[in-house]
Backbone bond lengths (Angstrom), bond angles and torsions (degrees), N, CA, C in turn:
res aa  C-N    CA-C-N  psi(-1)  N-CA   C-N-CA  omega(-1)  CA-C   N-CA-C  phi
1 X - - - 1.431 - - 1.515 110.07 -
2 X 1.167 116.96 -57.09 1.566 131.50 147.25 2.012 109.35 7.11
3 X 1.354 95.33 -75.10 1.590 111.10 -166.47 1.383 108.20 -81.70
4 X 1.529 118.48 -23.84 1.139 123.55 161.76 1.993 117.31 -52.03
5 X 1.178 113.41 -66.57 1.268 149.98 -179.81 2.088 77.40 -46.18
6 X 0.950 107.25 -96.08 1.825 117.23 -171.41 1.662 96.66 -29.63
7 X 1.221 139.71 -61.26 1.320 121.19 -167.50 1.352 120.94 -59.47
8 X 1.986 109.84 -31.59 1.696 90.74 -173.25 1.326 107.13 -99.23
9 X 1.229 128.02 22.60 1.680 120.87 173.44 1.351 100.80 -54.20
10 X 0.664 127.86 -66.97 1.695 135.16 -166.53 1.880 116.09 -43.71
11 X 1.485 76.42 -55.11 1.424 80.34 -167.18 1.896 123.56 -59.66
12 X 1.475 118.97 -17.39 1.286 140.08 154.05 1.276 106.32 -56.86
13 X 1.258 146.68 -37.77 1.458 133.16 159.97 1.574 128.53 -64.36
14 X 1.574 93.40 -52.61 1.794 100.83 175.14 1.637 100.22 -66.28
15 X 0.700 145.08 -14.21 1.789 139.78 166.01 1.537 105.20 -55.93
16 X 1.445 104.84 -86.33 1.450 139.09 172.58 1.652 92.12 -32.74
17 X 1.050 158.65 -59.65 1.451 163.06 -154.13 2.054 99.76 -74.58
18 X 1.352 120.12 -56.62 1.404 155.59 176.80 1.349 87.15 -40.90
19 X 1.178 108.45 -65.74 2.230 128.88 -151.70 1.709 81.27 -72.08
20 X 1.320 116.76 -54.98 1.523 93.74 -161.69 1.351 137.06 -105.93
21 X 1.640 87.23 15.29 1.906 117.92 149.81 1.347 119.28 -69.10
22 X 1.813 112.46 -41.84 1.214 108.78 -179.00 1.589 120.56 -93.15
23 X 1.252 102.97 -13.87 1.741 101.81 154.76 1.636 117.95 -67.83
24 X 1.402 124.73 -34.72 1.549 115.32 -153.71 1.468 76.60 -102.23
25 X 1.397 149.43 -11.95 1.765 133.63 154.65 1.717 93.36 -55.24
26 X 1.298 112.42 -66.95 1.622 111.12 -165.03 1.117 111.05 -45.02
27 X 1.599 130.45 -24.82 1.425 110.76 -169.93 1.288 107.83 -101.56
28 X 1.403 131.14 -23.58 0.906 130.55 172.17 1.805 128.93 -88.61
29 X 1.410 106.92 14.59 1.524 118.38 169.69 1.521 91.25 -91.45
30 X 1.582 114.95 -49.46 1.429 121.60 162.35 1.706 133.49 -11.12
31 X 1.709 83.80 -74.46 1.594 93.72 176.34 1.773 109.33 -75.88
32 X 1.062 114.75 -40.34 1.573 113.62 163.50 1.729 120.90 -35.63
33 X 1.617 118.27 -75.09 1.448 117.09 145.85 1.496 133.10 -14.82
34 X 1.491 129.56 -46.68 0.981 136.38 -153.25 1.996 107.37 -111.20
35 X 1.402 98.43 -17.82 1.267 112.75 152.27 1.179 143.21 -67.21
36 X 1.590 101.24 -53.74 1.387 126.64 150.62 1.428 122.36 -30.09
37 X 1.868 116.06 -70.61 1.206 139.08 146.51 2.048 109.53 -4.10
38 X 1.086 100.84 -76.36 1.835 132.81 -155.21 1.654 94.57 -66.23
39 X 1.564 101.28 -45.50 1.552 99.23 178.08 1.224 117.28 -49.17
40 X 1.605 104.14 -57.43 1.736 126.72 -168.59 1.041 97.19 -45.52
41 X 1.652 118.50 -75.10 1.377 128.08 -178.00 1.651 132.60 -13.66
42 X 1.762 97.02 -67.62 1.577 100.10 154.20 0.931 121.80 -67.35
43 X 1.371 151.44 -34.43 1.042 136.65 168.59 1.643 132.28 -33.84
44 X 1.339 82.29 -65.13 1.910 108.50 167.01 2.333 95.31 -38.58
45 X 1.456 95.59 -67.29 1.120 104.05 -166.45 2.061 115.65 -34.58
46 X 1.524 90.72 -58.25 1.399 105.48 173.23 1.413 106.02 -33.80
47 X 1.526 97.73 -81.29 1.392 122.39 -171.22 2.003 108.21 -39.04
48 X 1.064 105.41 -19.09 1.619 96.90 172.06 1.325 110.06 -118.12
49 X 1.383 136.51 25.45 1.378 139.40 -172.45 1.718 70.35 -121.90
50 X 1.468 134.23 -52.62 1.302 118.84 -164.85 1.721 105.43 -61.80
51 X 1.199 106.97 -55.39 1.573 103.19 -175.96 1.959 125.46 -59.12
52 X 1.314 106.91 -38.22 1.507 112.69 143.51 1.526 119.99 -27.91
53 X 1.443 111.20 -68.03 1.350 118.57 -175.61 1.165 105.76 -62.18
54 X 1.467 147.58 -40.44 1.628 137.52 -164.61 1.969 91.81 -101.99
55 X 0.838 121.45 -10.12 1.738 123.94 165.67 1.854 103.42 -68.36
56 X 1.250 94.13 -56.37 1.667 98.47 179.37 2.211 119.22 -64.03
57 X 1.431 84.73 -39.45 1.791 91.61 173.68 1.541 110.90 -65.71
58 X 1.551 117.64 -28.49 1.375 137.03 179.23 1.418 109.68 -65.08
59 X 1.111 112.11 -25.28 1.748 115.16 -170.29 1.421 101.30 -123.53
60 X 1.054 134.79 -32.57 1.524 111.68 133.72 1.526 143.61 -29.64
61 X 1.263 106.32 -57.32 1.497 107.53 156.20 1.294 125.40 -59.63
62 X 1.348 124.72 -55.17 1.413 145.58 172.15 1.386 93.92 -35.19
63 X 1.153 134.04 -88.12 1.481 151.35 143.13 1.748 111.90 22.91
64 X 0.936 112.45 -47.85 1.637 125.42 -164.85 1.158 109.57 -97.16
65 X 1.321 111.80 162.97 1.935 121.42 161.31 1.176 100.65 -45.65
66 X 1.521 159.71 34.04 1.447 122.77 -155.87 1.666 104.88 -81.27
67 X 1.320 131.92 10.52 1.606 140.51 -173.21 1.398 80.88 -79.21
68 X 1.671 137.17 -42.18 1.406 121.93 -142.90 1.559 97.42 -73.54
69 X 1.663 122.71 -52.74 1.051 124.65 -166.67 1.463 111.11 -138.08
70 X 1.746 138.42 69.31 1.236 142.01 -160.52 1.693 101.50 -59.02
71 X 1.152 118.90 130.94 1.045 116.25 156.25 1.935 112.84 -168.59
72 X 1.457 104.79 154.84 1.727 120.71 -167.08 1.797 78.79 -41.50
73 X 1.657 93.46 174.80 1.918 109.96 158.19 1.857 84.42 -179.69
74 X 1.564 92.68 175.37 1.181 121.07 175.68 1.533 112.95 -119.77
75 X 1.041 130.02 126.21 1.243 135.11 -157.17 1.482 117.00 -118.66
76 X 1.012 126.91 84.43 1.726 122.41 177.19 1.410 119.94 -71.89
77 X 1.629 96.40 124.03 1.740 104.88 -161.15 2.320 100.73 -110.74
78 X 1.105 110.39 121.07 1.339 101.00 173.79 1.810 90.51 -91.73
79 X 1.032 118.01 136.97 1.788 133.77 -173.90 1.524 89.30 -83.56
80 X 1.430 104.10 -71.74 1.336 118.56 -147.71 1.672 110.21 -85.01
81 X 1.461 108.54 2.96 1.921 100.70 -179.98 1.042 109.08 71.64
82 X 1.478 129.13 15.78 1.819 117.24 -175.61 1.690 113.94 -100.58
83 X 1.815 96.25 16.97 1.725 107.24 -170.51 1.610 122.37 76.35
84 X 0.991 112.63 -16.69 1.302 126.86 159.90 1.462 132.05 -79.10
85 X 1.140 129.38 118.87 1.381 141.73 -173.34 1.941 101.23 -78.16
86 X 1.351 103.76 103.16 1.683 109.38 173.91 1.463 103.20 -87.98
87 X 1.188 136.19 -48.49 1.349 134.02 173.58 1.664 127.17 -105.47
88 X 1.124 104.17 140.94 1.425 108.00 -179.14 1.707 98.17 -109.95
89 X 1.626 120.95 100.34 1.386 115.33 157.98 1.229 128.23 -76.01
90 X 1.088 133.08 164.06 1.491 160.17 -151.30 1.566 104.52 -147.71
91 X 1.588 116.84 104.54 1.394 134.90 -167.42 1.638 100.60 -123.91
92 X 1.134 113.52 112.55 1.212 123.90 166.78 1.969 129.86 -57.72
93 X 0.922 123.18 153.94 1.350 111.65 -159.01 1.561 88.47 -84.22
94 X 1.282 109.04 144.47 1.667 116.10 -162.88 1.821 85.55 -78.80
95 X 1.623 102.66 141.09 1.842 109.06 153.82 1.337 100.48 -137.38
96 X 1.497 79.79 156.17 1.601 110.99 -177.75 1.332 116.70 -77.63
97 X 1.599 135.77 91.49 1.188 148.82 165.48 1.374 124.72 -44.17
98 X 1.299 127.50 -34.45 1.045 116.79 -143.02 1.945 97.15 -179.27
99 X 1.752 118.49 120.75 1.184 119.09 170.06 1.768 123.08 -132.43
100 X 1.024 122.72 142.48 1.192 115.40 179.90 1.932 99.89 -143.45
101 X 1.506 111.82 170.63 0.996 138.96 -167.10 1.291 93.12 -81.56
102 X 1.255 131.27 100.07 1.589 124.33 160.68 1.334 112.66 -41.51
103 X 1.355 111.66 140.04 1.365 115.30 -173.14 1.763 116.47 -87.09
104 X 1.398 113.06 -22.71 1.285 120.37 173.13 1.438 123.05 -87.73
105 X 1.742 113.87 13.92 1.487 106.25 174.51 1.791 106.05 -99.49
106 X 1.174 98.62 128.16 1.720 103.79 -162.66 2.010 79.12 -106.76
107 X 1.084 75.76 142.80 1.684 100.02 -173.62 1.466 112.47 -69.71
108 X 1.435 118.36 152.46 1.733 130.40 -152.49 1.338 70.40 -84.86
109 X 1.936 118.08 169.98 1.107 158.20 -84.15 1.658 85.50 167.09
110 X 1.460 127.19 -59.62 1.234 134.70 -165.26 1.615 91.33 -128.00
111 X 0.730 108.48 138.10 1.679 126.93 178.81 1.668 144.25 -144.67
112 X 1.444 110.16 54.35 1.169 133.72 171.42 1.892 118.46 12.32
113 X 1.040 127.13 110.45 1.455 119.02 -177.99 1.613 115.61 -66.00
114 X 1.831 120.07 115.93 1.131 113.26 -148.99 1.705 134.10 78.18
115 X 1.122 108.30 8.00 1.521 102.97 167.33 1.307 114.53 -151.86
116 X 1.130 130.64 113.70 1.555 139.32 -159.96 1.759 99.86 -104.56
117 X 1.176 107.45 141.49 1.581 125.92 -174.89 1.396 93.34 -105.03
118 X 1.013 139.19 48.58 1.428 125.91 141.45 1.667 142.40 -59.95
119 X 1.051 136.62 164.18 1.048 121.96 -175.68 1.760 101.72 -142.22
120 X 1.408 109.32 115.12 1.459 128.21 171.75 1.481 129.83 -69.50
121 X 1.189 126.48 95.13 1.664 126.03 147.28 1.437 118.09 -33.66
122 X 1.378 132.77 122.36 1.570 102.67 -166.96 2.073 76.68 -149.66
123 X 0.808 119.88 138.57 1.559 154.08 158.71 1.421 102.52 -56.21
124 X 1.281 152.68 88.82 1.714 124.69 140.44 1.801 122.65 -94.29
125 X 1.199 100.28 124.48 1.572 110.78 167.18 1.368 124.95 -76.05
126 X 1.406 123.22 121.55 1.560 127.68 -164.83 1.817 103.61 -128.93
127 X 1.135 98.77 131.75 1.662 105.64 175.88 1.342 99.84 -117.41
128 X 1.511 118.53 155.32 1.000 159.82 148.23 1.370 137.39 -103.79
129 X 1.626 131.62 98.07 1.515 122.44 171.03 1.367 96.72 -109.83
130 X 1.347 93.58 161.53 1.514 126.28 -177.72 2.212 100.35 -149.11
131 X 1.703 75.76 122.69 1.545 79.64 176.69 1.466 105.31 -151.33
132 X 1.484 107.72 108.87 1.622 113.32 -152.84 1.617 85.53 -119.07
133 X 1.507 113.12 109.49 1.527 132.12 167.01 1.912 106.51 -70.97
134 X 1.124 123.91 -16.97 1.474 111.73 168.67 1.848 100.10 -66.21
135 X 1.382 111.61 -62.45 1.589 97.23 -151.92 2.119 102.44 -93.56
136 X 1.719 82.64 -2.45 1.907 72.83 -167.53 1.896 110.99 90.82
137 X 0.771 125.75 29.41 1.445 117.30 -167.86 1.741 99.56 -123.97
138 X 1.071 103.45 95.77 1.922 111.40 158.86 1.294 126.04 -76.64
139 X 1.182 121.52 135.97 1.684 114.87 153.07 1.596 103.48 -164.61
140 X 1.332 97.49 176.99 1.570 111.53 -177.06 1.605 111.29 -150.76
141 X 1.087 119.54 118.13 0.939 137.34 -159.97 2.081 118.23 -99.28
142 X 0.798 117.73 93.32 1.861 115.27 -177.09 1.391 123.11 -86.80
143 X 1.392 115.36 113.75 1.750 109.40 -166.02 1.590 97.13 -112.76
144 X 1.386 121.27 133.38 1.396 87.57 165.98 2.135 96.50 -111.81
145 X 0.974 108.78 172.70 1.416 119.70 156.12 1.384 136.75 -151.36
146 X 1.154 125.07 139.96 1.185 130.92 176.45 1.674 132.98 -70.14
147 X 1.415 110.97 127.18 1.572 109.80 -173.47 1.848 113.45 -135.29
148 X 0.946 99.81 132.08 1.160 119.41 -175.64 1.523 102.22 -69.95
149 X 1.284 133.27 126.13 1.705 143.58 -158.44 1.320 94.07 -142.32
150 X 1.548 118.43 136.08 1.388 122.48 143.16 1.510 129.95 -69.36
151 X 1.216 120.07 162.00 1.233 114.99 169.92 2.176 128.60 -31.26
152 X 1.119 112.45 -43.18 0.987 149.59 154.87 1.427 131.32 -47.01
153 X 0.993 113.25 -73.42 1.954 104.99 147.17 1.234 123.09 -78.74
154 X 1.012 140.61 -25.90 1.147 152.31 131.38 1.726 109.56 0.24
155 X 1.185 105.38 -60.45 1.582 126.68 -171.98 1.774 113.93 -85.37
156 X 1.584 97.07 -32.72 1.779 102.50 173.95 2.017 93.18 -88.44
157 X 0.782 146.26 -65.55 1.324 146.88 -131.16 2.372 89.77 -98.22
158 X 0.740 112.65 -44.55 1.584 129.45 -170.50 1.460 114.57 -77.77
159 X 1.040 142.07 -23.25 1.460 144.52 -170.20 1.239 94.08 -0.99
């Protein structure tokens, strides 16, 4: 019984040693996972506080005369209302893609020699970047919209 007793001392430790290797792997694949997780998360977060911000510079422009005088700007967006500007966008100078003959302008009655009353459908394409070196978060954002042009701007803004 003696020699019995002497062989398994041991082996109750090397067990116990095994068990609490493979718990402190388990917890720490754990906290690894859940890090992983937390990163993404903000990330995502950034990444849609950035696109917000060049959505909002987008409708700002959109918003304005910009037919009178198109041109690039930089746009400081506060996200959060705290008076502070978190992003600085980058808005491309709007161009005109694309024009067609509106279909609902029915032709003048009186008609001036040299000046046509038409009325233009006209396409403009507008970009937006946002590139915020605090969190790392890029994007660029493409709006287009449609504007109704006379003959006349039409011809300055449309080539």
């Amino acid at each position: 019984m003696k020699t019995l007793q002497r062989a398994q001392q041991g082996v109750v430790l090397v067990v116990g040693l095994v068990m609490l290797l493979l718990v402190t792997l388990l917890v720490a694949s754990a906290f690894t996972l859940s890090s992983g997780s937390l990163d993404s998360v903000s990330n995502q977060q950034w990444r849609s506080e950035a696109v917000a911000a060049a959505d909002a510079a987008l409708e700002q422009v959109i918003g304005s005369a910009f037919t009178t005088s198109p041109q690039a700007q930089t746009i400081p967006i506060d996200i959060n209302q705290d008076s502070t500007s978190e992003y600085q966008v980058a808005v491309t100078e709007p161009v005109c893609e694309r024009t067609s003959l509106a279909s609902s302008a029915a032709p003048s009655s009186v008609t001036l020699a040299g000046i046509s009353s038409n009325t233009w459908n006209t396409v403009f394409a507008v970009q937006a970047s946002v590139d915020d070196p605090v969190t790392g978060a890029a994007v660029q954002v493409r709006s287009g919209v449609r504007v109704l042009l006379s003959d006349s701007q039409k011809q300055l803004l449309c080539p």
